[in-house]
PASEBA-1860 file (N, C-alpha, C; in nm, 3 decimals):
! residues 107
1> XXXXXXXX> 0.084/-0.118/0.000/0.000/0.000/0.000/0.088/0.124/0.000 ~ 0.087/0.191/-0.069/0.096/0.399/-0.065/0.023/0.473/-0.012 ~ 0.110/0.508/0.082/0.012/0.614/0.209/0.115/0.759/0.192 ~ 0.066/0.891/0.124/0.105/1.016/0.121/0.054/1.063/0.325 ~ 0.200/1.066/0.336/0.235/1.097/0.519/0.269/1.254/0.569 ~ 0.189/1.286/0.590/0.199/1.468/0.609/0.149/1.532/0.837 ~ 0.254/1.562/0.849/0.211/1.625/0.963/0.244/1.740/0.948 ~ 0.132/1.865/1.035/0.121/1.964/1.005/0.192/1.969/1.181
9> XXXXXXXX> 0.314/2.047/1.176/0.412/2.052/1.338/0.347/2.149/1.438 ~ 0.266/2.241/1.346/0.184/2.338/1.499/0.045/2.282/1.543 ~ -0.016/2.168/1.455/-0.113/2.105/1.477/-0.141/2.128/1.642 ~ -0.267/2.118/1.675/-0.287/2.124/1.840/-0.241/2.208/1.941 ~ -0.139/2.299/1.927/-0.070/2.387/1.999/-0.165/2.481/2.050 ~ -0.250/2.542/1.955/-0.401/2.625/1.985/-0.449/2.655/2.113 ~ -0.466/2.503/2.082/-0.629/2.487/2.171/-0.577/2.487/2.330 ~ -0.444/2.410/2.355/-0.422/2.417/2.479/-0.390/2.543/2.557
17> XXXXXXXX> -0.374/2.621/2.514/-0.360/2.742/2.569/-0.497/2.868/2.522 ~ -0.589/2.801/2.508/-0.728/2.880/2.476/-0.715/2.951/2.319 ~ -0.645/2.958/2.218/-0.657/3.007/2.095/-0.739/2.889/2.023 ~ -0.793/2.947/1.927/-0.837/2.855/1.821/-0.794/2.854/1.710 ~ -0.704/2.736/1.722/-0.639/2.724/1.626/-0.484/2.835/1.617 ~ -0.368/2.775/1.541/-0.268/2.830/1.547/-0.224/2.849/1.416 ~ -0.298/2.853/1.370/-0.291/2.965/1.164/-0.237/3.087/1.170 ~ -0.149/3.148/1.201/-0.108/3.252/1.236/-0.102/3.327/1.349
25> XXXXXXXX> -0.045/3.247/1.430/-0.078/3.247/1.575/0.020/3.133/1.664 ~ 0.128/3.082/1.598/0.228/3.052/1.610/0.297/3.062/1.746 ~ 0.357/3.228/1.706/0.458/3.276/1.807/0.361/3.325/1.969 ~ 0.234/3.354/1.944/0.148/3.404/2.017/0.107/3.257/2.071 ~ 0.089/3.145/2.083/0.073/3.008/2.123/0.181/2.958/2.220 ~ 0.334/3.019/2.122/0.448/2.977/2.209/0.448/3.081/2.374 ~ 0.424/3.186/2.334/0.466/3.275/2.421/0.340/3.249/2.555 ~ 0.255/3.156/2.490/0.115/3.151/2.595/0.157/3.019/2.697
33> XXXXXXXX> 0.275/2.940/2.663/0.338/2.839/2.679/0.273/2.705/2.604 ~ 0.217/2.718/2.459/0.164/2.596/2.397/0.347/2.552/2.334 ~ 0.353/2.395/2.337/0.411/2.324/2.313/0.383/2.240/2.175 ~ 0.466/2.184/2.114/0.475/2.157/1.976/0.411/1.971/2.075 ~ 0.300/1.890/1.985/0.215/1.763/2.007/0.173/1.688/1.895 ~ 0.200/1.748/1.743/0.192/1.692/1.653/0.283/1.554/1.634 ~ 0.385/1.549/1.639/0.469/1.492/1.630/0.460/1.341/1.708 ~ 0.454/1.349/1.808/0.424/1.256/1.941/0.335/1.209/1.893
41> XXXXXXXX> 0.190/1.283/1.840/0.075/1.210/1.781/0.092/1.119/1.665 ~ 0.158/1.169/1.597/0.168/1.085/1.475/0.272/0.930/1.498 ~ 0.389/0.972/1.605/0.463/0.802/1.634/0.338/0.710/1.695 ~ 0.259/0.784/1.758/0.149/0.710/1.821/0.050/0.624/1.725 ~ 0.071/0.711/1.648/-0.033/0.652/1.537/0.051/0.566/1.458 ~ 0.172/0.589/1.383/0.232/0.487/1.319/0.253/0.349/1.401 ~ 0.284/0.375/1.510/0.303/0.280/1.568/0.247/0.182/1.578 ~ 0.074/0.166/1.505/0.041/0.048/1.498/0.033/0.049/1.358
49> XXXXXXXX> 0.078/0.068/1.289/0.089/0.071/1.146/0.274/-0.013/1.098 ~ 0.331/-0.026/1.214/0.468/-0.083/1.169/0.480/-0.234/1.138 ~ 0.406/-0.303/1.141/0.403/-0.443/1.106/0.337/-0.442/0.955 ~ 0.309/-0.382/0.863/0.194/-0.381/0.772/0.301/-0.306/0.639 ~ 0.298/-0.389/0.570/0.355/-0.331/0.409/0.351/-0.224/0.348 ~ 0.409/-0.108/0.410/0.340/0.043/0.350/0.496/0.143/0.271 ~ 0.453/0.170/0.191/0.540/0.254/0.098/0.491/0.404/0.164 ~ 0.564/0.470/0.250/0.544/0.643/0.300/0.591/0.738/0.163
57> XXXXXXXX> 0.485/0.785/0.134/0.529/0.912/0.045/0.490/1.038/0.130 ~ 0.616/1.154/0.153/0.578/1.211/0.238/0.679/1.360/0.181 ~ 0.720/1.426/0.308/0.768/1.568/0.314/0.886/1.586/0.371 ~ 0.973/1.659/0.371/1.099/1.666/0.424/1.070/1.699/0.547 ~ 1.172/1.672/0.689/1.135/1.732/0.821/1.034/1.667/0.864 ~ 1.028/1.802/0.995/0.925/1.810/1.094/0.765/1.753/1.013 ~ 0.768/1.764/0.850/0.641/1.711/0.828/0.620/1.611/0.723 ~ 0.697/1.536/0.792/0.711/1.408/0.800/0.819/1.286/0.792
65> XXXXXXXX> 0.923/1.344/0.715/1.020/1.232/0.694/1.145/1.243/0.776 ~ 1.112/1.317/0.884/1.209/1.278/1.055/1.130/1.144/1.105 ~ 1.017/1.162/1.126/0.969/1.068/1.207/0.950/0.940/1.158 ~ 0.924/0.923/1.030/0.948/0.793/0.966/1.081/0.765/0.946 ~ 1.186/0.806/0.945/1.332/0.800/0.928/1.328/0.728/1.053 ~ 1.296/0.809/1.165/1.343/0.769/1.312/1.260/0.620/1.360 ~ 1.193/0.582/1.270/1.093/0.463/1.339/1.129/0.378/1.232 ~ 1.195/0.382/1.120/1.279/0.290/1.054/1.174/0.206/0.948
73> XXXXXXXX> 1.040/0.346/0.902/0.950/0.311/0.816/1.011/0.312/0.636 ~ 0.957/0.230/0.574/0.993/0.290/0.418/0.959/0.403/0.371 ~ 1.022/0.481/0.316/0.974/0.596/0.275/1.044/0.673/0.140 ~ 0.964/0.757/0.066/1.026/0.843/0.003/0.922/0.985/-0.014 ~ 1.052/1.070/-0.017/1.043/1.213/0.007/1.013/1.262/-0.108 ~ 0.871/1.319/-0.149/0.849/1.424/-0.272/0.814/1.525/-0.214 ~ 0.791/1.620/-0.171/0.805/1.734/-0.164/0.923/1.831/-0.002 ~ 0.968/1.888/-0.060/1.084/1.952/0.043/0.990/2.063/0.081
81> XXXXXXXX> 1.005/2.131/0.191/0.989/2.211/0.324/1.089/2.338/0.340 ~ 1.069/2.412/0.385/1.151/2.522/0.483/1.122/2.523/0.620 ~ 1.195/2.573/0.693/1.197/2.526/0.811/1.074/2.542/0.923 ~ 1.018/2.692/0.857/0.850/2.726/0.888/0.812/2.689/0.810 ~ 0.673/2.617/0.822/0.612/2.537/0.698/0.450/2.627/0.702 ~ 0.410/2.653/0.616/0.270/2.711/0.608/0.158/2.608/0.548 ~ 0.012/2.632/0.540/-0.081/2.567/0.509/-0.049/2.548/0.324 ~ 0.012/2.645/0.278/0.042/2.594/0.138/0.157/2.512/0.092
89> XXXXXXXX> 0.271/2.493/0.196/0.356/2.382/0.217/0.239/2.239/0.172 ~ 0.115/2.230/0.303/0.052/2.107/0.336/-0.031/2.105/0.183 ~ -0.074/2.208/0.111/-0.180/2.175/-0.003/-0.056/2.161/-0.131 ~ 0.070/2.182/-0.148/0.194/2.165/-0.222/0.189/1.985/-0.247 ~ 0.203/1.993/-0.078/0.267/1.817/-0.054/0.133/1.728/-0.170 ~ 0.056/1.784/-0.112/-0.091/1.682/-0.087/-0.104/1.664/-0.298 ~ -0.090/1.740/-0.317/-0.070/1.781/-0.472/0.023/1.675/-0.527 ~ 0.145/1.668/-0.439/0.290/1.606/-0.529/0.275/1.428/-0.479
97> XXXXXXXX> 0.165/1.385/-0.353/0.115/1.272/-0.318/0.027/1.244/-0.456 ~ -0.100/1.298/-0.448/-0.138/1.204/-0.556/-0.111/1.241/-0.704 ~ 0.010/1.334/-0.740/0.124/1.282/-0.847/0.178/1.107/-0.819 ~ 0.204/1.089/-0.713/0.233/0.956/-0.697/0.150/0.861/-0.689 ~ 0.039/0.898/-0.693/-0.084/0.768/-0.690/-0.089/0.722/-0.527 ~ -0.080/0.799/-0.442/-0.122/0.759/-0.300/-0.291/0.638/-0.306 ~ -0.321/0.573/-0.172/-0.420/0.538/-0.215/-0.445/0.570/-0.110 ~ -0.413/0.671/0.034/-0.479/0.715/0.088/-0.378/0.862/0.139
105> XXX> -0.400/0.966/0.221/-0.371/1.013/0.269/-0.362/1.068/0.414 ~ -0.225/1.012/0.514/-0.298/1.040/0.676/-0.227/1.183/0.678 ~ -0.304/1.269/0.749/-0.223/1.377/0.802/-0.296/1.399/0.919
END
């Protein structure tokens, strides 16, 4: 199976500190003391996904191809990142996934 693998790294930061949502609202999240939880979520989730035949098509970095690197998933990288990633980073990736014929997409 081909699974296009995308985490968005400010995901959830928001809400724990009373904002909705962190779309531009980033540095104002950090300074409220919200903490980066995307990440953690997603080993959680692969993690029952590591016994099972999966080809990762994914993103450079923080959104996504650290954490499959680090959990020793298959993978390959189509679309590259900067180090702040924006919502058109995530609609870029999602674009250059089903260039590859994903047959699903988790983010």
């Amino acid at each position: 199976m081909k699974i296009g693998f995308l985490i968005n790294p400010i995901a959830g930061m928001g809400g724990r500190v009373g904002l909705k949502g962190t779309d531009n609202l980033v540095e104002e999240a950090i300074r409220l003391g919200a903490k980066p939880i995307a990440r953690e979520r997603a080993r959680l989730a692969l993690g029952r996904l590591k016994n099972l035949e999966i080809e990762f098509i994914t993103c450079s970095g923080e959104m996504g191809g650290s954490v499959l690197k680090e959990m020793n998933f298959n993978y390959r990288i189509v679309y590259r990142t900067g180090e702040k990633t924006t919502a058109d980073d995530t609609k870029n990736a999602c674009r250059e996934f089903l260039k590859n014929n994903v047959e699903l997409i988790l983010f």
